[in-house]
C-alpha positions as a printed Julia matrix, in Angstrom:
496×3 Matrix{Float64}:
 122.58  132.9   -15.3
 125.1   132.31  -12.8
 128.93  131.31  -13.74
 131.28  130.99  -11.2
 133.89  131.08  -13.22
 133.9   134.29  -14.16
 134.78  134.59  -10.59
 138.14  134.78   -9.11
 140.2   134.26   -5.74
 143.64  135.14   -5.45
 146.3   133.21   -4.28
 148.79  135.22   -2.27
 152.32  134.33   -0.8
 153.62  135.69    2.01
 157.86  136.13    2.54
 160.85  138.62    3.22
 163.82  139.58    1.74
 165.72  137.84    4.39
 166.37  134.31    2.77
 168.06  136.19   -0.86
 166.94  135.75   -4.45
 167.59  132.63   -4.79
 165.02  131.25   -2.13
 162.8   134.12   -3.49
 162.58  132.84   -6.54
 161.77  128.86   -5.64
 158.95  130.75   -3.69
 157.8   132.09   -6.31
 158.01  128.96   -8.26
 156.57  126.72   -5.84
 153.16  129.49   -5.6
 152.8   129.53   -8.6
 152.58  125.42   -8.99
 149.98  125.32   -6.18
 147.67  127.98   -7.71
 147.74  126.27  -10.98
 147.13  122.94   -9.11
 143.81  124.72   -7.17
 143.05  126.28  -10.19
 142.82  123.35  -11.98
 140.9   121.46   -8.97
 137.42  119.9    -9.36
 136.78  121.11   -6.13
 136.96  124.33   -6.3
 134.76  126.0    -8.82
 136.45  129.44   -9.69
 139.68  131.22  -10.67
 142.47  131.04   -8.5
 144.48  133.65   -9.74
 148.59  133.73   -8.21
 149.85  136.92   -7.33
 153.69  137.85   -7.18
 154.93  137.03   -3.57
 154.47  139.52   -0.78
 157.72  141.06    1.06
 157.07  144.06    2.31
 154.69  145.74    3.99
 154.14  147.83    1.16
 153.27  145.49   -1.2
 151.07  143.71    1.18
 149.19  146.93    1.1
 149.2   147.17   -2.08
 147.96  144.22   -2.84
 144.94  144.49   -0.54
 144.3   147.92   -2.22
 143.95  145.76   -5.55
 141.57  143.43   -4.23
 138.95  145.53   -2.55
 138.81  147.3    -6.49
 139.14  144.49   -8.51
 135.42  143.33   -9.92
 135.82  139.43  -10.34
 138.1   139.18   -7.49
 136.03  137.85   -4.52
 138.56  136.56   -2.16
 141.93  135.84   -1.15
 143.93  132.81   -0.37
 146.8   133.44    1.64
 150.15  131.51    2.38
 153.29  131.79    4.28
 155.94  129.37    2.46
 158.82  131.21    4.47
 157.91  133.52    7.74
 156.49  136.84    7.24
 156.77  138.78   10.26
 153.26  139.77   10.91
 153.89  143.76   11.62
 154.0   143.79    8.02
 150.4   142.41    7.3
 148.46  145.29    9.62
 147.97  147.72    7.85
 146.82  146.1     4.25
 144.76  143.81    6.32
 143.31  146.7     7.98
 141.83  147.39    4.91
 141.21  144.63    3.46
 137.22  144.0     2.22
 137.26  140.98    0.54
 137.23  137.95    2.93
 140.22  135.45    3.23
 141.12  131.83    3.24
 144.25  130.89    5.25
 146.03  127.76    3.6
 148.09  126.51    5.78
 150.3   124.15    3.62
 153.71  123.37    1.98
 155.05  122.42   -1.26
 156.72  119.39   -0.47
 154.32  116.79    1.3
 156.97  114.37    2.68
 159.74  115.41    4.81
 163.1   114.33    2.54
 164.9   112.82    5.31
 168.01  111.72    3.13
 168.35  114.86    1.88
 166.96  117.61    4.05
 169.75  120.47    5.13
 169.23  123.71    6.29
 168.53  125.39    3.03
 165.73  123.13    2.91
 164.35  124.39    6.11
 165.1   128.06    5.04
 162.66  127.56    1.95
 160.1   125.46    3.54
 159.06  127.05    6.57
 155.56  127.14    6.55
 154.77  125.67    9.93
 156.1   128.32   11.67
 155.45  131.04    9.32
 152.03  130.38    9.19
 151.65  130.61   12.95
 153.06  133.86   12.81
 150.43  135.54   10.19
 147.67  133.76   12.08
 148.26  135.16   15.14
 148.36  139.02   13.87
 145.4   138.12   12.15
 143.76  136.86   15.44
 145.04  139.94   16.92
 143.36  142.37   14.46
 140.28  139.81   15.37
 139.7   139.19   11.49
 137.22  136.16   11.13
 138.66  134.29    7.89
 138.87  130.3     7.33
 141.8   128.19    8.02
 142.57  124.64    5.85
 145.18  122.47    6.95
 146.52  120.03    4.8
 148.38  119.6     1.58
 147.3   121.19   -1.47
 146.85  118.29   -3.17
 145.08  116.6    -0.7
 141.22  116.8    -1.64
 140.24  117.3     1.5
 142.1   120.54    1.58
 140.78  121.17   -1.78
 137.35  120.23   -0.9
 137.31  122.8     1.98
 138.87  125.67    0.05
 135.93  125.06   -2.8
 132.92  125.18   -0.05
 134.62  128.51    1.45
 135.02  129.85   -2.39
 131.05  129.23   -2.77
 130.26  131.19    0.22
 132.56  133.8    -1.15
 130.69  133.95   -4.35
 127.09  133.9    -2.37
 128.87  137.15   -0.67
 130.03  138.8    -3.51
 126.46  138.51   -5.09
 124.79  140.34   -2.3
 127.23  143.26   -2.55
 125.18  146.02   -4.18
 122.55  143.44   -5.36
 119.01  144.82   -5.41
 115.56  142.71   -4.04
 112.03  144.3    -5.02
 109.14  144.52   -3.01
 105.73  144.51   -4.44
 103.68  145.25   -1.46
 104.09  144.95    1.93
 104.89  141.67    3.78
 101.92  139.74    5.01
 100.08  141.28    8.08
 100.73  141.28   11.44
 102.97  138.6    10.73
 105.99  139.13   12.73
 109.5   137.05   11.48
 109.12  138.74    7.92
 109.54  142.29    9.35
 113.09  143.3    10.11
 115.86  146.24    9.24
 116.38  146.31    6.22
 118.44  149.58    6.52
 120.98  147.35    9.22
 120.81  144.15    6.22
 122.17  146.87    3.39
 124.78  148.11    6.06
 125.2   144.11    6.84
 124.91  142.75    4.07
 125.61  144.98    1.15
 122.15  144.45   -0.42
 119.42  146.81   -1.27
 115.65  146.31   -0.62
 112.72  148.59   -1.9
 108.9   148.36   -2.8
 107.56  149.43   -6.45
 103.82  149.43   -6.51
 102.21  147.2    -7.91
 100.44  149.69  -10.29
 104.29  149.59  -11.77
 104.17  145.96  -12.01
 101.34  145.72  -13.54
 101.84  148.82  -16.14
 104.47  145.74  -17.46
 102.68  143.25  -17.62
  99.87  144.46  -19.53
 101.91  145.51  -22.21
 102.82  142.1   -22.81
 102.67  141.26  -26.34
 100.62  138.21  -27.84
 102.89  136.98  -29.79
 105.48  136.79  -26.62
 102.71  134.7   -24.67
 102.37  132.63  -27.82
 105.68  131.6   -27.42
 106.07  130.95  -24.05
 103.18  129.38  -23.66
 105.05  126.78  -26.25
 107.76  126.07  -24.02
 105.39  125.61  -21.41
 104.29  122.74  -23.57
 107.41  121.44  -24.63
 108.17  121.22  -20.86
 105.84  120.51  -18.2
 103.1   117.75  -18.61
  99.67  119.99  -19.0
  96.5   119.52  -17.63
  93.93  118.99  -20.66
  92.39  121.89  -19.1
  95.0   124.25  -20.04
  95.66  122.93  -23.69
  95.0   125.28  -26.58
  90.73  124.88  -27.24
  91.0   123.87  -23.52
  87.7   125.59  -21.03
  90.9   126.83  -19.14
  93.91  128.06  -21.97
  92.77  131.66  -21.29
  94.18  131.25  -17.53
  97.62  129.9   -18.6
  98.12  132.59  -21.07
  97.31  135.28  -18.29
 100.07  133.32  -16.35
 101.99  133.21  -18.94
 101.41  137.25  -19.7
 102.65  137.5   -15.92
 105.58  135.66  -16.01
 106.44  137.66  -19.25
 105.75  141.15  -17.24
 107.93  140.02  -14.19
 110.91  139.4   -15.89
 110.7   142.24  -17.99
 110.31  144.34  -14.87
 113.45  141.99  -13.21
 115.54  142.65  -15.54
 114.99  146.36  -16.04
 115.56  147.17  -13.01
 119.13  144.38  -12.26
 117.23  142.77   -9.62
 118.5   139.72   -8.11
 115.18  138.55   -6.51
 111.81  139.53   -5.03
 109.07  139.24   -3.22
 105.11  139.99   -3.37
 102.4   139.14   -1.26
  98.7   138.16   -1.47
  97.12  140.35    0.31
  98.6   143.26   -2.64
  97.97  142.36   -5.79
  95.68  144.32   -7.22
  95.39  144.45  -10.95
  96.61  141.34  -11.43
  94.04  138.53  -12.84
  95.69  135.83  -10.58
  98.38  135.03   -8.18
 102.01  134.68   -9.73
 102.62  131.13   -9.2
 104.52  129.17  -12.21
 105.79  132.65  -13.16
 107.67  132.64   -9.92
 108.53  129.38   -9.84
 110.1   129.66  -13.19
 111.73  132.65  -12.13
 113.08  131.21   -9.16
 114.74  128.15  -11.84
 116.62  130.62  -13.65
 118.6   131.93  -10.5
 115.89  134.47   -9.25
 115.8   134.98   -5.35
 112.26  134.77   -4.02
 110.26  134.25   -1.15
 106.4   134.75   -0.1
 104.6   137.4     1.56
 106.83  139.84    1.48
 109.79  137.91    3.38
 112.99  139.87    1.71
 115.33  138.29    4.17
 114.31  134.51    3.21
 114.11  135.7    -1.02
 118.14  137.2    -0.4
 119.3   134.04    1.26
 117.27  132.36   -1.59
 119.37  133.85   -3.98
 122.68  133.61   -2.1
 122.52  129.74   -1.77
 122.1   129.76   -5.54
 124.66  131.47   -6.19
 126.8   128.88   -4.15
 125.27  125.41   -5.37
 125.93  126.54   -8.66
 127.23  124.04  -10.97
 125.91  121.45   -8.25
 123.58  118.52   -8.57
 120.18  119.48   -6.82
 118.73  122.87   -6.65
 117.9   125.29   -3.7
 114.75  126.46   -3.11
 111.84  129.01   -1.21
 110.36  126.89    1.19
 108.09  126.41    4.2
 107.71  123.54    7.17
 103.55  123.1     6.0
 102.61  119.83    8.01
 103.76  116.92   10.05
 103.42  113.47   10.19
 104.07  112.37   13.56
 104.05  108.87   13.33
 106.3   107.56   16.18
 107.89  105.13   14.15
 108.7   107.45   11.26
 108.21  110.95   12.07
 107.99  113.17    9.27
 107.59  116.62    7.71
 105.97  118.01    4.54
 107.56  120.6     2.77
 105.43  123.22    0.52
 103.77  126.98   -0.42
 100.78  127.6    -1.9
 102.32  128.02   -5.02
 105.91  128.86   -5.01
 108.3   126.15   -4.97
 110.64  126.1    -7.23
 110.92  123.09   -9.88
 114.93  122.72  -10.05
 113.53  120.64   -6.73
 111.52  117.95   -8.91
 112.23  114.66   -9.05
 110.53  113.83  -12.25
 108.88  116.21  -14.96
 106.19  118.76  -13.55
 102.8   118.72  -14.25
 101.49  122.51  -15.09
  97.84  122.63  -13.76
  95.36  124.75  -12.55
  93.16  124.97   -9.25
  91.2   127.03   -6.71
  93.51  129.0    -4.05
  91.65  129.77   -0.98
  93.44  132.98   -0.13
  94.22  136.66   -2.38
  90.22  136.63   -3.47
  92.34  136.14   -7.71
  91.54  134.47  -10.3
  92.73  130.6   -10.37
  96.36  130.12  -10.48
  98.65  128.4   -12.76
 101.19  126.19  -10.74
 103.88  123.64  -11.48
 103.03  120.42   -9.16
 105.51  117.8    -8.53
 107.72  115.88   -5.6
 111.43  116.36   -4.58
 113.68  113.56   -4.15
 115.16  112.27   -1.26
 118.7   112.32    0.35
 120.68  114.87    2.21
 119.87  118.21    2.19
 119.17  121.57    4.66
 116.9   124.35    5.91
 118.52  127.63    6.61
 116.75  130.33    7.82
 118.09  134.11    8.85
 115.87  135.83   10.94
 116.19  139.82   12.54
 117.09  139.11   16.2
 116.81  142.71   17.15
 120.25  143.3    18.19
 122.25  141.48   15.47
 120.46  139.02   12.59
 120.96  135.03   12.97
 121.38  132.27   10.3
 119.97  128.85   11.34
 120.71  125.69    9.93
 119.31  122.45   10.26
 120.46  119.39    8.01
 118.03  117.19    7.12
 117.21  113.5     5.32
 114.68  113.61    2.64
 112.49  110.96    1.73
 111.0   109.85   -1.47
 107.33  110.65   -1.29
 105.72  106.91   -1.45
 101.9   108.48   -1.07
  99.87  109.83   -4.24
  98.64  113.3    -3.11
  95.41  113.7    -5.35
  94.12  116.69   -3.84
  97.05  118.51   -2.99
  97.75  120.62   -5.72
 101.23  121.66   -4.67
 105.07  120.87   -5.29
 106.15  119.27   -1.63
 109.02  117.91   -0.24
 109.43  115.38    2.18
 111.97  115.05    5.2
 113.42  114.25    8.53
 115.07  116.73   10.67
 118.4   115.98   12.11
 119.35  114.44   15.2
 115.13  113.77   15.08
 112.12  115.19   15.29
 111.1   116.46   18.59
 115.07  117.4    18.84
 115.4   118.92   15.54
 111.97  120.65   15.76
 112.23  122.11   19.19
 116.02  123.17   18.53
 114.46  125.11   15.15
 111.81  126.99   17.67
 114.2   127.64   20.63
 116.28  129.78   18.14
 113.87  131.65   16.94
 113.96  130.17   13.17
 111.6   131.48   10.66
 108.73  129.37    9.16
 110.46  130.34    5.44
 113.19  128.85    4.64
 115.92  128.03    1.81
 115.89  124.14    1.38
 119.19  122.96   -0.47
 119.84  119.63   -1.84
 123.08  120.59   -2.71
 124.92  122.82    0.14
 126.29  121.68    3.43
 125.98  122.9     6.98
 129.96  123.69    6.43
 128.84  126.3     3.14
 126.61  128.07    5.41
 128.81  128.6     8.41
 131.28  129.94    6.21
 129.2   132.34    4.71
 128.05  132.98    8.56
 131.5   133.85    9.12
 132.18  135.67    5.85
 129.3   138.22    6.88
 129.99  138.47   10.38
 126.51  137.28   12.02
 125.53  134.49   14.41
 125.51  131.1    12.77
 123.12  128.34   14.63
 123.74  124.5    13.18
 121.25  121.78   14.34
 122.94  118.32   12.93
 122.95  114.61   13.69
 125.49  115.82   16.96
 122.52  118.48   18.56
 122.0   117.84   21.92
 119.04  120.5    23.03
 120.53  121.42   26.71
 123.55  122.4    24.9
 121.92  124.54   22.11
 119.94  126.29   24.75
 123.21  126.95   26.66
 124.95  128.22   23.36
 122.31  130.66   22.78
 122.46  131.96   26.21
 126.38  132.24   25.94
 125.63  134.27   22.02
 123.02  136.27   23.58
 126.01  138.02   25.86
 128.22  137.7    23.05
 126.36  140.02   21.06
 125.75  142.48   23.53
């Protein structure tokens, strides 16, 4: 569902017609071997694209122009191999849309010492020429990323990739649409927030269909279509006897199965890129969506409960950016603790939504009493995550300006059987620790939903931060909690 190759960035040298043809044309040269070289990284999962060198400030402009229209293009990487004066850059980066990367490199990655003359440091002047297009930018106070290093160097490559998968997560949002069905949850507070200011943020959409609508769908569901599914449900998932065909409970998995059918339908009708519902607003339906979601959520579907657009965008965002990754990302919510001083711990859940590109081993599909909604029984997938690195992030509706929190965190294998808990859960340890991690989280405000990511880093997320323009809060292994109290004092003045 989501390539990110189809995706490009654009690799863009800056020059002048001061040096002659000749230098010109090694430029040229040399650009074009470095975008084929990124192109062809591992690191980096889409299209870099090079683009004729830049001398003039018309073609700069131009070349902006070409970006902000260009569908696939999500990006630019930028390079001065000689020195562009930086008057020429204002006015294409004044309208520039797309973000930008600023590789600060050069061709050569040794200094030829036995050979080096002047014509050499005519051609190869990127140490200087780069200052000079970082500082206009810093003028123009454009937010953008710098790398430092040679292109070949996978560190440099490394960093460029991260920055092109927050690109991608950006570029997904622009003019994506999120459905509603229902309200959020009531009186519950972090769920609410602008979602006119997120569309003029963000570039997304969010608006509530009725879940008459929704339901109109899925009741015209055809048999043979829940036959079918219903199959694959077999072929994948271990199933409770219960829910076998001639089982006291098949009737309940092919009303799930009716609903899953229904919700894609109405998905993909409509070019959504996510959605929420909430209990509390499902009437018509037989029971809760649960393995319908989940399954949704698997195939690259944004989602998050109770009516929580903000948490079922970011959902889809981080998707979009561990694409291609091992691990998945994930709806998810902080449900208990264990606070056992010698191993403090916390369990990961939802009542039914967690998606299953999170299991360690092969779901179970069962079905059990849900306390809440007043529906049917539910149909869930149940299984554990596995352990290792991994991160909560969180945006939340600040009033004044919206804030992404991170926190990186270590997830455990889960070691206990859980009988009766009839969930998916995941298992973890906040970074630096618990009471620091935990009381961090709260200080900032962070939402009790969150996106949990086995495969993204702190570093994807503060890109994308950046890429967006909002607040970006990281809680890591180097939080101390006097500091993070001072640094949201100092952003609260910021962003007045």
């Amino acid at each position: 569902m989501i390539n990110l190759k189809e995706l490009e960035v654009w690799f863009v040298t800056g020059s002048q017609h001061l040096y002659g043809e000749e230098t010109l044309n090694q430029v040229a040269q040399h650009s074009e071997q470095i975008a084929s070289a990124l192109n062809t990284s591992k690191e980096i999962p889409v299209k870099v694209v090079f683009k004729p060198t830049v001398k003039t400030t018309e073609e700069i402009y131009s070349i902006c122009q070409d970006a902000n229209i260009a569908k696939n293009c999500i990006g630019l990487i930028t390079w001065m191999h000689t020195f562009s004066p930086g008057k020429m850059w204002i006015n294409g980066l004044k309208i520039l849309q797309k973000p930008m990367l600023h590789l600060h490199t050069q061709f050569n990655r040794d200094i030829p010492w036995e050979t080096m003359d002047m014509d050499f440091m005519n051609l190869n002047q990127s140490a200087h020429g780069d200052r000079e297009f970082g500082f206009i930018v810093s003028r123009m106070r454009i937010d953008r990323k710098v790398v430092v290093g040679h292109f070949e160097d996978e560190e440099a490559q490394r960093e460029i990739g991260t920055w092109a998968r927050a690109t991608a997560g950006w570029h997904d949002w622009q003019g994506a649409k999120f459905a509603r069905f229902g309200d959020n949850m009531r009186f519950v507070a972090v769920t609410e927030g602008d979602k006119v200011e997120a569309e003029l943020k963000f570039g997304y959409s969010v608006n509530t269909y009725g879940i008459g609508d929704l339901v109109k769908v899925i009741n015209a569901t055809s048999a043979a279509a829940i036959d079918q599914l219903i199959e694959e449900y077999n072929d994948s998932y271990m199933m409770a006897e219960s829910l076998l065909k001639g089982g006291a409970q098949f009737s309940s998995l092919k009303e799930a199965a009716k609903i899953e059918i229904g919700l894609r339908t109405f998905l993909q009708q409509g070019n959504f890129k996510g959605f929420t519902d909430t209990f509390e607003d499902l009437h018509g339906m037989a029971q809760l969506p649960g393995i319908a979601v989940q399954r949704l959520m698997a195939e690259g579907y944004g989602f998050a409960g109770e009516g929580d657009w903000k948490t079922a965008a970011l959902v889809r965002a981080m998707k979009v950016m561990g694409s291609g990754l091992p691990g998945g990302n994930a709806f998810m919510e902080d449900y208990t603790y264990h606070f056992n001083k010698e191993n403090p711990l916390v369990l990961g859940s939802h009542m039914l939504e967690v998606d299953p590109v999170l299991a360690n081993r092969k779901p179970t599909c069962e079905i059990h009493p849900l306390g809440i909604g007043g529906k049917a029984d539910p149909v869930r997938l149940v299984f554990n995550a596995g352990g290792g690195a991994a991160l909560n992030a969180s945006i939340v509706d600040m009033g004044n300006r919206f804030r992404l929190l991170v926190n990186t965190v270590e997830a455990v294998e889960i070691e206990h059987d859980l009988p009766k808990l009839p969930v998916a859960r995941v298992l973890w340890k906040p970074l630096p620790d618990m009471k620091t991690g935990c009381a961090a989280w709260i200080y900032a405000g962070g939402a009790h939903h969150t996106c949990f990511s086995q495969n993204l880093t702190a570093e994807h997320l503060q890109d994308f931060a950046a890429i967006a323009g909002v607040e970006c809060i990281t809680i890591d292994a180097d939080t101390k909690l006097n500091q993070l109290k001072n640094e949201l004092k100092w952003n609260e003045a910021a962003y007045k």
